[in-house]
C-alpha atoms as a printed R data frame, in Angstrom:
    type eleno elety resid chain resno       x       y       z
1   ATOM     1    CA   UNK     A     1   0.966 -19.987   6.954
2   ATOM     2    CA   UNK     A     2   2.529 -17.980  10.055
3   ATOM     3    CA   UNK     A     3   0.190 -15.625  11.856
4   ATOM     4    CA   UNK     A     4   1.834 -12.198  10.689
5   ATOM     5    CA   UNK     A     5   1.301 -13.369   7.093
6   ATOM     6    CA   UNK     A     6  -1.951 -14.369   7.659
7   ATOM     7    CA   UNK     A     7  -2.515 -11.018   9.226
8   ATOM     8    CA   UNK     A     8  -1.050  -9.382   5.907
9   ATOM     9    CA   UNK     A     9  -3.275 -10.700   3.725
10  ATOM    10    CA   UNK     A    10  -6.445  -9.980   5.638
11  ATOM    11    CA   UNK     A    11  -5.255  -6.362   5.423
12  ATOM    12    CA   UNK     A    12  -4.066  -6.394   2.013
13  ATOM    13    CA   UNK     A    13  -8.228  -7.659   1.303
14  ATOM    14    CA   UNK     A    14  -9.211  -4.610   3.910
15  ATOM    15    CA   UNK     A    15  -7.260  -2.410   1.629
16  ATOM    16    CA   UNK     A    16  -8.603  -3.520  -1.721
17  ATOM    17    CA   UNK     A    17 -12.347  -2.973  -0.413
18  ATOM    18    CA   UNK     A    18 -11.722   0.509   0.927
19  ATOM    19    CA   UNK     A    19  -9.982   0.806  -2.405
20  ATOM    20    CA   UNK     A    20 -12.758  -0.301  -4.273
21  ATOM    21    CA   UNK     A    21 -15.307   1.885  -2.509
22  ATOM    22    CA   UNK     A    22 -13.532   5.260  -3.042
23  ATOM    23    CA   UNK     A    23 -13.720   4.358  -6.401
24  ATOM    24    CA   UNK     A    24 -10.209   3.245  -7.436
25  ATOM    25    CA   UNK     A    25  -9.676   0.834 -10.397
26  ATOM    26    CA   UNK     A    26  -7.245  -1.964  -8.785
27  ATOM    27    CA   UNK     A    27  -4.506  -2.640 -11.824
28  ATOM    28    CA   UNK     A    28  -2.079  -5.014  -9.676
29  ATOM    29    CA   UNK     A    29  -2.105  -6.784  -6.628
30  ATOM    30    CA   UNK     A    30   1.748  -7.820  -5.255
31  ATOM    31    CA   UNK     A    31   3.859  -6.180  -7.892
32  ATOM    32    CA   UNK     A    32   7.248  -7.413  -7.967
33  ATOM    33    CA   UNK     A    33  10.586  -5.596  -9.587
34  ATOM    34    CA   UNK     A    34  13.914  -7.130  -8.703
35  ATOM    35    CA   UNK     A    35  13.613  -7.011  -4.758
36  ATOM    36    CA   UNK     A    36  10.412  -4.726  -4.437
37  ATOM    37    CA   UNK     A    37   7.256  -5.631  -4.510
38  ATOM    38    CA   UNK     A    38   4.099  -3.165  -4.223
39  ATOM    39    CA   UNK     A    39   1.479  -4.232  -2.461
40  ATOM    40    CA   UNK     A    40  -1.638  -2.292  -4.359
41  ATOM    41    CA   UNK     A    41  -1.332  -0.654  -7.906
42  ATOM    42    CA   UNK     A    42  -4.663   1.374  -8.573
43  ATOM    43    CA   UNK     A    43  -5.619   4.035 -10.166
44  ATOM    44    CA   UNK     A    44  -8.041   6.850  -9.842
45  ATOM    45    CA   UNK     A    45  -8.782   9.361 -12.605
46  ATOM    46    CA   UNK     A    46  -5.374  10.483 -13.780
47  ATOM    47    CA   UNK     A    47  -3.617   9.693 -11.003
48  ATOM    48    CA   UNK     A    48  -1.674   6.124 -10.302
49  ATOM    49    CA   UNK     A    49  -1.506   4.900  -6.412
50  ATOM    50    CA   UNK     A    50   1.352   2.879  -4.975
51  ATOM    51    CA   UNK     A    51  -0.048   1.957  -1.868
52  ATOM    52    CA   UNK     A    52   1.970  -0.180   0.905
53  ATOM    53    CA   UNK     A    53  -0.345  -1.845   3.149
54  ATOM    54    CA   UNK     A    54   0.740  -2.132   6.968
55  ATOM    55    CA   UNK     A    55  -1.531  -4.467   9.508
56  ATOM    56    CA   UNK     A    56  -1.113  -4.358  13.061
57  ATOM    57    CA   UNK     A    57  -3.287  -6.491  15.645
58  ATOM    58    CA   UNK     A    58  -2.898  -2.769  17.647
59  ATOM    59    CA   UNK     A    59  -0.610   0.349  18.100
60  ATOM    60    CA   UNK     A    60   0.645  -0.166  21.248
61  ATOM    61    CA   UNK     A    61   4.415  -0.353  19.235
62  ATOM    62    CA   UNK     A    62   3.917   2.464  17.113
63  ATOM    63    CA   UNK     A    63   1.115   3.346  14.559
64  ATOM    64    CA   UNK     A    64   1.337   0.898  11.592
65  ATOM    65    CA   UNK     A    65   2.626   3.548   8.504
66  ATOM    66    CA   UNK     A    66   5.621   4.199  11.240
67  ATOM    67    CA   UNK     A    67   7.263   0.662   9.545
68  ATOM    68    CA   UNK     A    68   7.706   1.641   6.229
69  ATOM    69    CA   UNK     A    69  11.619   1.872   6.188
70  ATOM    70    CA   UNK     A    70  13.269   4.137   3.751
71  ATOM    71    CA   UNK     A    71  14.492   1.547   2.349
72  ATOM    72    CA   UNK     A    72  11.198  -0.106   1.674
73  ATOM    73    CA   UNK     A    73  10.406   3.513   0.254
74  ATOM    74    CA   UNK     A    74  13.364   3.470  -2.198
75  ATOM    75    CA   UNK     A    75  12.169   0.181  -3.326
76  ATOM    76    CA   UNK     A    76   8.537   0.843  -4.042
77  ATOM    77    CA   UNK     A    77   9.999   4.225  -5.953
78  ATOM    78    CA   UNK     A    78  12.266   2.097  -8.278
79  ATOM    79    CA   UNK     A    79   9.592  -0.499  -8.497
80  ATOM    80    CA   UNK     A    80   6.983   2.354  -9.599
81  ATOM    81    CA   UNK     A    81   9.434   3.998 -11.880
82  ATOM    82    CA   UNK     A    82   9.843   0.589 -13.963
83  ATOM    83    CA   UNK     A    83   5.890  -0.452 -14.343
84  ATOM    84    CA   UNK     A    84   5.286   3.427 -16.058
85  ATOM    85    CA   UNK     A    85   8.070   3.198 -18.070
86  ATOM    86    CA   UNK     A    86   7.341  -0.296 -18.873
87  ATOM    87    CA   UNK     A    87   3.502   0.595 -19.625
88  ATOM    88    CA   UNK     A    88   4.293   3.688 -21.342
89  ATOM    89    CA   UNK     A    89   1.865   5.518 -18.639
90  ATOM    90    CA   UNK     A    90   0.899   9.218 -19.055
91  ATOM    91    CA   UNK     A    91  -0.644   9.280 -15.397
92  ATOM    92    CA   UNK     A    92   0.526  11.037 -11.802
93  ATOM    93    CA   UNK     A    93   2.330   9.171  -9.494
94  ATOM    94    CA   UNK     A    94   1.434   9.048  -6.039
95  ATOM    95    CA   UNK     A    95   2.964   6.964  -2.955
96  ATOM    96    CA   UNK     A    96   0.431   6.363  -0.336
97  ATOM    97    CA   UNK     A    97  -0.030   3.885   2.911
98  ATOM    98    CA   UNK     A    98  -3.206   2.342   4.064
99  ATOM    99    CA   UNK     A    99  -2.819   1.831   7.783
100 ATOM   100    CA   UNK     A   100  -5.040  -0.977   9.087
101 ATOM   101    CA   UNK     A   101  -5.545  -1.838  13.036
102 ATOM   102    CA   UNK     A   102  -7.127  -5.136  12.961
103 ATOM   103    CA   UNK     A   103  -8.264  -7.132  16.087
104 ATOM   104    CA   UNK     A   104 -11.335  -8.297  18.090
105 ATOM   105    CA   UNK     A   105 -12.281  -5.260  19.318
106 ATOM   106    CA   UNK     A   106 -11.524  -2.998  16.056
107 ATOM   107    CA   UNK     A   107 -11.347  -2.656  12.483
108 ATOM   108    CA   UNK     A   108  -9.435   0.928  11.751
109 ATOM   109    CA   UNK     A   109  -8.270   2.180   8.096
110 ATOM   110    CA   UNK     A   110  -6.273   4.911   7.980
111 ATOM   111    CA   UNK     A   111  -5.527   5.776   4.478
112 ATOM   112    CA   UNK     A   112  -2.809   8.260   4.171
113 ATOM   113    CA   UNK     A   113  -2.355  10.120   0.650
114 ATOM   114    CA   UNK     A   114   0.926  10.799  -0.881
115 ATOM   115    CA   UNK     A   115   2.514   9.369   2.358
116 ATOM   116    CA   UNK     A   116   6.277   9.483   1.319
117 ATOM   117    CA   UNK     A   117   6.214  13.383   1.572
118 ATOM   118    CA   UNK     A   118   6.242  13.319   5.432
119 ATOM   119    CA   UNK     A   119   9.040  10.912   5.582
């Protein structure tokens, strides 16, 4: 497996246990629609996350939530907007990013809460 994927799933598992701690219930790991595919589906009280997980060995090009393209963001909406409607889901939507900085010196989470309203 190349590095960068390697990478990506170590944050993906970072994710899931910060997740996990704040109390979420995790409904999907790696959702797939058509071309999309959401990283993180949980859910806490009434309110459903979409969360996009971005790993970077450091920020010297740019914080990590900076590479979420809007076209990545149209994707995840579309994706999101068929797995209510497909699950008949009464719930709150919410798009967030969790932000991980991962190398030997560092371990940083940034979890950013309905993200897609600063873009």
């Amino acid at each position: 497996m190349a590095e960068h994927n390697e990478l990506g799933k170590k944050g993906e598992q970072i994710a899931l246990e910060h997740l996990l701690k704040k109390g979420y219930k995790i409904l999907e790991k790696n959702y797939r629609y058509l071309k999309a595919e959401v990283d993180i589906i949980a859910q806490k009280n009434d309110t459903l996350a979409a969360i996009e997980v971005k790993t970077r060995t450091s920020g010297y090009f740019g914080n990590p939530q900076d590479f979420v393209s809007p076209k990545k963001i149209k994707l995840l909406v579309s994706a999101i907007n068929h797995y209510v409607l497909e699950r008949d889901l009464d719930v709150e939507v919410r798009f967030d990013i969790i932000a991980i900085i991962d190398n030997k010196k560092e371990c940083k989470i940034e979890h950013l809460e309905d993200a897609f309203l600063y873009f």
